[in-house]
C-alpha positions as CSV (number, residue, x, y, z in Angstrom):
1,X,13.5,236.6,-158.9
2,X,13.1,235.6,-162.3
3,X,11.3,232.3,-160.8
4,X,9.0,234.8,-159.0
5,X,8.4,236.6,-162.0
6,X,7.0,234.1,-164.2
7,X,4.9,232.3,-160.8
8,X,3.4,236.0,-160.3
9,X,2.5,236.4,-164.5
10,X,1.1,232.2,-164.4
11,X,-1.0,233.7,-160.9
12,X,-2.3,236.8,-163.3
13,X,-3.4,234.9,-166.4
14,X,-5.1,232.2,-164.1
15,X,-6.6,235.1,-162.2
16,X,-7.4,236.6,-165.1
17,X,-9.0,233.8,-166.7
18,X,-11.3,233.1,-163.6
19,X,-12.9,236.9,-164.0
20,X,-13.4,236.5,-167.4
21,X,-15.3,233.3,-166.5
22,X,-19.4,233.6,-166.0
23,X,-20.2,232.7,-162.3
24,X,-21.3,229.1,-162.0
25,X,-24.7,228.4,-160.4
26,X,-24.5,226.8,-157.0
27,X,-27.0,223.9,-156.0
28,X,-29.6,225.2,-153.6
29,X,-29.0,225.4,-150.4
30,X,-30.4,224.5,-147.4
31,X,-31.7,226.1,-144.5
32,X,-30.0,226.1,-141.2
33,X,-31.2,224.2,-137.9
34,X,-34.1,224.9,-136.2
35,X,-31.7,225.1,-133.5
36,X,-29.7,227.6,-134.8
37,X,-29.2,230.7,-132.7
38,X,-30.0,234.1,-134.5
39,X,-29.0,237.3,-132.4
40,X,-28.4,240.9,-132.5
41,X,-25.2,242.7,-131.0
42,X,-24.8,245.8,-128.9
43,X,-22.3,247.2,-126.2
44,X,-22.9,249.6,-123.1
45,X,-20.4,252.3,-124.1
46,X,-21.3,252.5,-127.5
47,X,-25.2,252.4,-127.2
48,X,-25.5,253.8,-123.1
49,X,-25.0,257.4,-123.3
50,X,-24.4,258.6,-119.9
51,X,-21.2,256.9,-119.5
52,X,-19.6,257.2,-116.0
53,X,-15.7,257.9,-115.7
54,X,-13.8,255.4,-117.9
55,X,-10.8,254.9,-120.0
56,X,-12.8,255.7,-123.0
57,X,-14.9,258.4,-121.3
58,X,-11.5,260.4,-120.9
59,X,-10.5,259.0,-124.8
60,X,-13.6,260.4,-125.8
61,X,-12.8,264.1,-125.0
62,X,-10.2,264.5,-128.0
63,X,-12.4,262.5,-130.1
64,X,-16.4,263.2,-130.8
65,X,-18.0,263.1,-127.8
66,X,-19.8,260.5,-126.7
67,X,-22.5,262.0,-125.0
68,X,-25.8,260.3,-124.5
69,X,-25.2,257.9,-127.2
70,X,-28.6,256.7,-128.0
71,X,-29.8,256.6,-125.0
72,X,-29.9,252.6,-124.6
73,X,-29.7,253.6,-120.4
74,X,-33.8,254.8,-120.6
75,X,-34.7,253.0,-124.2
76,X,-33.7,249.4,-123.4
77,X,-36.9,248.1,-122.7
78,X,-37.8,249.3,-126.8
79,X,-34.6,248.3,-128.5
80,X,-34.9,244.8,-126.8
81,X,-38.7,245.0,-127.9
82,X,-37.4,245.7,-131.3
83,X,-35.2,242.7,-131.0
84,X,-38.3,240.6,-130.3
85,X,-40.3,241.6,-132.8
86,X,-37.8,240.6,-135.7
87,X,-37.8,236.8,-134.4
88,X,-34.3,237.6,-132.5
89,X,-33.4,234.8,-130.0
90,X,-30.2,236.3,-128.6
91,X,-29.3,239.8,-127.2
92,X,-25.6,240.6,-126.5
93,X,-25.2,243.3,-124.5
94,X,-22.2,244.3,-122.4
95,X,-22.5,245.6,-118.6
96,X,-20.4,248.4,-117.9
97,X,-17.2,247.6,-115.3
98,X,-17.4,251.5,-114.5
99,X,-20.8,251.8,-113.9
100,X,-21.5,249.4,-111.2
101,X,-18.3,249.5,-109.6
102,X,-17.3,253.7,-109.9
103,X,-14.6,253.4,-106.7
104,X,-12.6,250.2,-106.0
105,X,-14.7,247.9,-103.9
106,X,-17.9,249.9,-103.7
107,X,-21.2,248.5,-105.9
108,X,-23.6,250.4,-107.0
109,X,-27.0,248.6,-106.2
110,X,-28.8,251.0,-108.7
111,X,-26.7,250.3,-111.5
112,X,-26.9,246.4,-110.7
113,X,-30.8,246.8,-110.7
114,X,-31.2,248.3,-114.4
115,X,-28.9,245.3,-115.8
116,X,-31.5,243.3,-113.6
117,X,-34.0,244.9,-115.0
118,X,-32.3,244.8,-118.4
119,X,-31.5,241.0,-118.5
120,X,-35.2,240.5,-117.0
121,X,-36.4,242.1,-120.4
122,X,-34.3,240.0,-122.2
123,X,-36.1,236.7,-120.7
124,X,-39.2,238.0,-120.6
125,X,-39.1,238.7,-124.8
126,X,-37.7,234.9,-125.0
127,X,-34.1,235.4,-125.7
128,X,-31.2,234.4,-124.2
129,X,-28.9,237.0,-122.5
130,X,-25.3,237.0,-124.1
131,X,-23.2,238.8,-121.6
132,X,-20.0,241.1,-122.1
133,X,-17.8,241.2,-119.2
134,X,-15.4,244.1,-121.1
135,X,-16.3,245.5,-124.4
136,X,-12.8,247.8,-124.3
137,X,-13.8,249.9,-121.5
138,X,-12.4,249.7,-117.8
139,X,-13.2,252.2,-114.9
140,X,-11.2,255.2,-114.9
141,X,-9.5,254.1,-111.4
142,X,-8.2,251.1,-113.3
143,X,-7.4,253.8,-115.6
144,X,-5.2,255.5,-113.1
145,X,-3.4,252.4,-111.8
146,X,-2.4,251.5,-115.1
147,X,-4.8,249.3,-116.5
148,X,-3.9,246.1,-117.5
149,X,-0.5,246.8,-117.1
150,X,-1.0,246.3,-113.4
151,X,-1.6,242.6,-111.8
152,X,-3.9,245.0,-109.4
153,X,-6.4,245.0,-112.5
154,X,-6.7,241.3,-113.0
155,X,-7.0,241.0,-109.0
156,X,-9.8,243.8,-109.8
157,X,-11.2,242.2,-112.9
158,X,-12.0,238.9,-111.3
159,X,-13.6,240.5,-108.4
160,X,-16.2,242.3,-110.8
161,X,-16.4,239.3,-112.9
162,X,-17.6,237.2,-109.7
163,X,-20.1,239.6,-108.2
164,X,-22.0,240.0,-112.5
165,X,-21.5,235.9,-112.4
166,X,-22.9,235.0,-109.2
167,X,-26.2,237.4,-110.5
168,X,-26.8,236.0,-113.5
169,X,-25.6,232.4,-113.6
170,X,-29.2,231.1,-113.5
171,X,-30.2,233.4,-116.4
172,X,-29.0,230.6,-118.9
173,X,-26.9,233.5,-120.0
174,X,-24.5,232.3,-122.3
175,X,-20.7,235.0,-121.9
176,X,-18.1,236.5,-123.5
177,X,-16.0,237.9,-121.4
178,X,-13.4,239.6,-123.3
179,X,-14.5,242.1,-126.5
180,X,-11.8,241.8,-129.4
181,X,-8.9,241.5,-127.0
182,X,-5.9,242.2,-129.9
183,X,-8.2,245.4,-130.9
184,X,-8.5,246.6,-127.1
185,X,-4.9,246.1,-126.6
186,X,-4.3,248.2,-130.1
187,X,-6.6,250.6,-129.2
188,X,-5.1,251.2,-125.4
189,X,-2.0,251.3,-127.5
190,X,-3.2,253.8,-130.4
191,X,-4.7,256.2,-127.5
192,X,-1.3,256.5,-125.6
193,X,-2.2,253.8,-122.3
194,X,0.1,252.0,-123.0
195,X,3.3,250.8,-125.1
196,X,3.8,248.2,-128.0
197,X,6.7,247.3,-125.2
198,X,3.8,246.4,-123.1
199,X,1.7,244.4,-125.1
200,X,2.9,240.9,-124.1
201,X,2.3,241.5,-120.5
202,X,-1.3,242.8,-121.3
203,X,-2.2,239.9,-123.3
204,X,-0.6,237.3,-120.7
205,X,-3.1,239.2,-117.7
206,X,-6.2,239.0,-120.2
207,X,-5.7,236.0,-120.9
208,X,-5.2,234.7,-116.9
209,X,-8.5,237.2,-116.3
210,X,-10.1,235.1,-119.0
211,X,-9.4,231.9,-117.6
212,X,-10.4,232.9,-114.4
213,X,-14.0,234.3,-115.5
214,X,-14.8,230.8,-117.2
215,X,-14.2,228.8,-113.4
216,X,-16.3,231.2,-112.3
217,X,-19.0,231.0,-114.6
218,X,-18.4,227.1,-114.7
219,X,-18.4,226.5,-111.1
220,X,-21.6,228.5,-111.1
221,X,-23.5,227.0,-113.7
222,X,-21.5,224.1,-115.6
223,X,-24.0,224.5,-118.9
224,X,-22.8,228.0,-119.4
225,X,-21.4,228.9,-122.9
226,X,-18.1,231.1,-122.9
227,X,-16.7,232.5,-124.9
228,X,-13.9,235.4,-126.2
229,X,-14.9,236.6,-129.6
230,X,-11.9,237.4,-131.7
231,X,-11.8,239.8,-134.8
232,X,-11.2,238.3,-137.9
233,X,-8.3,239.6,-139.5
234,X,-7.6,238.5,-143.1
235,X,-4.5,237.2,-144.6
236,X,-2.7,235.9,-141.9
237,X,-5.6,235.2,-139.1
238,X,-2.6,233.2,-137.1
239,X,-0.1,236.0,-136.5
240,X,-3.5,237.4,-134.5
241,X,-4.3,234.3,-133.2
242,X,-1.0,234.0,-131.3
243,X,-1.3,237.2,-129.2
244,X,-5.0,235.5,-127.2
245,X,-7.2,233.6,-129.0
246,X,-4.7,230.9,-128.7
247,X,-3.3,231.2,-125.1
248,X,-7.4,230.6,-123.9
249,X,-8.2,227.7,-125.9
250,X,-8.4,225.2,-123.2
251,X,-11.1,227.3,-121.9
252,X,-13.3,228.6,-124.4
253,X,-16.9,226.5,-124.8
254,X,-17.8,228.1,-128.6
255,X,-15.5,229.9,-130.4
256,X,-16.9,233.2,-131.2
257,X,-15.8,235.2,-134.5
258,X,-16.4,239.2,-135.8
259,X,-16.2,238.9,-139.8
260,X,-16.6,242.5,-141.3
261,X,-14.2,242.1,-144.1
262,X,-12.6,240.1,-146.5
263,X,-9.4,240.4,-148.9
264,X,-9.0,238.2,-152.0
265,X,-7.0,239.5,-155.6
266,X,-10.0,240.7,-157.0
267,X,-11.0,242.6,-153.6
268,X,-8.0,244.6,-152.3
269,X,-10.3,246.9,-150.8
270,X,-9.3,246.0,-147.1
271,X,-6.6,248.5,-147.2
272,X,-9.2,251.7,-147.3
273,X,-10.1,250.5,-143.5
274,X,-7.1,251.8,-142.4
275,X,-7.5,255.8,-143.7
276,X,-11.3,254.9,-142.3
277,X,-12.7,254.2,-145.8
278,X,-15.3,251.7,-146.2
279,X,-13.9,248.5,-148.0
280,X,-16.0,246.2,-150.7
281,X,-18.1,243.7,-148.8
282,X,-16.6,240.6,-149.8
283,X,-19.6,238.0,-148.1
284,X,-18.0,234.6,-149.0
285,X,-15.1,235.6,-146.8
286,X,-17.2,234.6,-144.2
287,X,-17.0,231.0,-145.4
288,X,-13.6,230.9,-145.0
289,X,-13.2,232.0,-141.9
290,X,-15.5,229.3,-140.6
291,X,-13.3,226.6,-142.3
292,X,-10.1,228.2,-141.3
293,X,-12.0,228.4,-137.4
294,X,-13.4,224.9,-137.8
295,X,-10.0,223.4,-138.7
296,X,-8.5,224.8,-136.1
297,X,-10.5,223.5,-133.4
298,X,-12.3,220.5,-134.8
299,X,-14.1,220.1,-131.3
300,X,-15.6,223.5,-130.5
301,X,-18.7,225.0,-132.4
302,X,-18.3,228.2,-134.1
303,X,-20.5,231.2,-133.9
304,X,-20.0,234.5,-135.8
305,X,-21.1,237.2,-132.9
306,X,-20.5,240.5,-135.0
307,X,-20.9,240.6,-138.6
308,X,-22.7,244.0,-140.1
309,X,-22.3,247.1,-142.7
310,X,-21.5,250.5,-142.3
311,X,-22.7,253.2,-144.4
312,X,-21.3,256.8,-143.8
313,X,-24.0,259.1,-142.3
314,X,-26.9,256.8,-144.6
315,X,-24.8,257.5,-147.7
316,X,-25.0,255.0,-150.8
317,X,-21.5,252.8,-149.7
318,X,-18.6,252.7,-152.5
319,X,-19.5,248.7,-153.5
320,X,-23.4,250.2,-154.1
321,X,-24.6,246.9,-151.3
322,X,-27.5,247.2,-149.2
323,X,-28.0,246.4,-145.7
324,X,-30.5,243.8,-146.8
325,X,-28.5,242.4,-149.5
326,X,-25.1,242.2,-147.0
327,X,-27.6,240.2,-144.6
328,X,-28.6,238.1,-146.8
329,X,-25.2,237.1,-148.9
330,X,-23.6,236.2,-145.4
331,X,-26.1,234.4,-144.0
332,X,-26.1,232.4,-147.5
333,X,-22.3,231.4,-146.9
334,X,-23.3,230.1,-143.4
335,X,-25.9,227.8,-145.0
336,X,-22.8,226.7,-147.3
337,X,-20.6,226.6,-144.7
338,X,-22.9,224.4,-142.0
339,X,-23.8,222.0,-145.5
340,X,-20.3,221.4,-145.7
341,X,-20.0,220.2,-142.3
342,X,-18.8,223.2,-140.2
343,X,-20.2,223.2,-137.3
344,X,-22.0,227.3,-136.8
345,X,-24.0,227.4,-134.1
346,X,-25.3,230.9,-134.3
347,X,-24.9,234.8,-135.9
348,X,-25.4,237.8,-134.3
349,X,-26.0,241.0,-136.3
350,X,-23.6,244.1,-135.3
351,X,-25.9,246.3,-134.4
352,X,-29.7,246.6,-133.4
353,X,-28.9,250.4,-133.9
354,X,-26.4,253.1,-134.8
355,X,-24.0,253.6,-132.0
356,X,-21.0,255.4,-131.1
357,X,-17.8,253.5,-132.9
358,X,-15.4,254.7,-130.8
359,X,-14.6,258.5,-131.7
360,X,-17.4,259.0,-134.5
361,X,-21.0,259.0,-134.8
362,X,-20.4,259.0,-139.0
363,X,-20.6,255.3,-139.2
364,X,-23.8,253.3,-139.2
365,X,-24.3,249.8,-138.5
366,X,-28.0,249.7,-137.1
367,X,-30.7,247.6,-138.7
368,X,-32.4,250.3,-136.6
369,X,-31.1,253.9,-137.9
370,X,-30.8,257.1,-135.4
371,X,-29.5,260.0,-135.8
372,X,-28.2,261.0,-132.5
373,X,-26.3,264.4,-133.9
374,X,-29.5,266.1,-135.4
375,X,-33.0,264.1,-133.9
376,X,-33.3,265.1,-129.9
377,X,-35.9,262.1,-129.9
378,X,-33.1,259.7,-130.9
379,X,-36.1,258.1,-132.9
380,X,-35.2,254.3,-134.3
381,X,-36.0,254.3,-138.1
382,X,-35.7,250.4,-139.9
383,X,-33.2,250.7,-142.3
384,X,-34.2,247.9,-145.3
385,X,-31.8,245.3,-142.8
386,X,-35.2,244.9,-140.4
387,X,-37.3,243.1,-142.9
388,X,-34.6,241.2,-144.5
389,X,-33.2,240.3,-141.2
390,X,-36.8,239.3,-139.9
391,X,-37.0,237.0,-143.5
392,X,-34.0,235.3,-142.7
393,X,-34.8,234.7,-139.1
394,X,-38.4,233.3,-140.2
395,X,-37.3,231.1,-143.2
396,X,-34.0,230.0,-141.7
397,X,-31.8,231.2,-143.8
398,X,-32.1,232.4,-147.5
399,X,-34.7,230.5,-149.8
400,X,-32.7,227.4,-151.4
401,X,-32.2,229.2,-155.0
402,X,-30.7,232.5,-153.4
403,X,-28.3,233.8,-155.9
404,X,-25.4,236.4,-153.8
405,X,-25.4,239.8,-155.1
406,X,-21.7,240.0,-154.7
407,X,-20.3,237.0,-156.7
408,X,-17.8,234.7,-155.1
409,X,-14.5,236.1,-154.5
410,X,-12.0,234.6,-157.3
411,X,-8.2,233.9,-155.0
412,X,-9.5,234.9,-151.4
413,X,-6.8,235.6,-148.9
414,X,-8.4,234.9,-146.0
415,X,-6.7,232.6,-144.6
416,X,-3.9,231.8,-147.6
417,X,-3.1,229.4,-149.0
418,X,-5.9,227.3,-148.4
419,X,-8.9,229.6,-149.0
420,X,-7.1,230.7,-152.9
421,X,-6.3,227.1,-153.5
422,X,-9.1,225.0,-152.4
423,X,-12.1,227.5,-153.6
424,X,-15.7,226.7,-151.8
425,X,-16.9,224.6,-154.0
């Protein structure tokens, strides 16, 4: 202990030192690939409204309702327009399991035709489709045979994921076909569907559902792109990894990655996220992340498929950031990251609009603000994210003498030791 001691007070005058020291100026950096994929992120649930019988239809009744969300059922056609206009080349959107099969083994050729007609928009704007199989939600008869605590689920899953497949594998579509998979697992968990007991049986069928999807998708178009984007969770990213991420790897073309939020000595913030406060943005956790992801699998490029903001109701956020100035200080520790060799193919920004997140309308994400409590016209207002987003897009990246807002993190635990010990540089 008394070892420990004087490590912990070394740690806190070195720690110490490092605040007290002026930031140092970074060389400029360059811009990113013209190849380099920029995208927007959005899910059918959470942006829908109109939701047909589901597990989280059912959550939703002890929770705030979901109701018409914002309406992306009747509004695609604009949101995807909005996409467009901002210089976006990718639009993730997920297609709703409940909605276009409502009873076992019956399709709903309506439902198939408006995610025709959605992925048809998508084309005709010039982006590519990115394609959720299961952003958390199942149909509420998978609901009542237990979900993915029954094999009759994965028997089920691959059905649907065969009949979306065979439609849009000429799309150039690129997939993921599971959303999160330790959060769903938590979250079927948190809202009493099932058991901490029954975790390691979930994972092992998601993980055989995921394999399965990517021969489909494979044997239908071998250029597809799959992925399963994981959530980033500081600290110790391979406890997490353990329960899916790793089980799939064999099978995964691009390893895709949701960064919202970082954790380093001088940002301890993190822990607010679990009484639902907002945390400090800490942008150069991003960075890390990358490397830890890009050390891990040397051979498969990265791509960050959710990183955004949320405010509370439009309310100034804790740390004082703006949605242009998150934007812009993570897409700067891209550019560092790709200059130091990692291989990121893309980003995608979390969301294109406010949306329902999963029992509350309070938090806001949108580059695109609506306010579905109070405005019947569910109008889309740019929050300052749409020009800065559109800036980025254009000049690809930040201009080379960018300075962050939010200096660089001084001992970040995001993926300890390694990311305190060996600092970007």
């Amino acid at each position: 202990m008394r070892i420990f001691g004087r490590l912990l007070a070394c740690l806190v005058v070195f720690t110490s030192l490092l605040a007290a020291a002026p930031a140092s100026a970074a060389d400029e950096v360059a811009p990113l690939p013209d190849d380099f994929l920029w995208g927007v992120s959005s899910s059918g649930f959470q942006s829908e409204g109109s939701n047909p019988d589901s597990n989280w239809l059912r959550y939703s009744q002890n929770k705030e309702h979901v109701g018409n969300a914002v309406d992306f059922r009747n509004r695609y056609a604009e949101d995807i327009a909005l996409a467009a206009d901002m210089g976006v080349e990718v639009y993730r959107f997920g297609i709703e399991w409940a909605r276009v099969e409502p009873v076992p083994g019956e399709w709903d050729e309506a439902e198939l035709a408006y995610y025709d007609d959605v992925v048809q928009h998508v084309l005709d704007a010039g982006m590519t489709p990115m394609i959720t199989l299961n952003h958390w939600v199942h149909p509420g008869w998978v609901a009542d045979q237990g979900g993915w605590k029954s094999d009759e689920t994965l028997r089920d899953f691959t059905a649907y994921t065969e009949r979306i497949v065979d439609r849009y594998a000429d799309t150039g579509a690129m997939w993921v076909t599971f959303n999160e998979a330790t959060l769903y697992v938590y979250h079927e968990i948190d809202n009493k569907a099932a058991t901490w007991f029954d975790a390691p049986w979930i994972f092992d069928r998601l993980a055989k559902a995921h394999n399965a999807a990517y021969d489909l998708i494979h044997a239908a178009n071998p250029d597809a792109m799959v992925t399963s984007n994981l959530a980033f969770i500081p600290l110790s990213p391979w406890l997490f990894d353990a329960a899916f991420i790793d089980r799939i790897a064999g099978k995964l073309d691009f390893v895709g990655i949701d960064y919202y939020m970082g954790l380093s000595l001088d940002n301890l913030t993190a822990a607010r996220a679990i009484t639902g406060e907002l945390a400090d943005a800490q942008p150069d956790g991003i960075y890390y992340a990358l490397r830890y992801y890009g050390d891990k699998f040397p051979d498969l490029p990265l791509y960050i498929v959710e990183n955004g903001m949320a405010t509370h109701d439009n309310a100034e956020r804790p740390d004082g950031l703006s949605r242009a100035e998150f934007i812009e200080d993570h897409v700067y520790w891209i550019q560092r990251a790709v200059e130091d060799g990692i291989d990121v193919i893309g980003y995608n920004y979390w969301s294109i609009t406010d949306n329902y997140e999963w029992g509350s309308y309070t938090p806001r994400f949108g580059l695109y603000t609506v306010d579905v409590l109070n405005d019947p016209d569910l109008e889309r207002k740019p929050t300052d994210g749409v020009g800065a987003y559109t800036d980025v897009i254009s000049g690809g990246g930040v201009p080379g003498d960018y300075e962050p807002v939010v200096r660089q993190s001084i001992c970040s635990l995001i993926a300890p030791p390694l990311s305190c010990l060996v600092p970007a540089a």
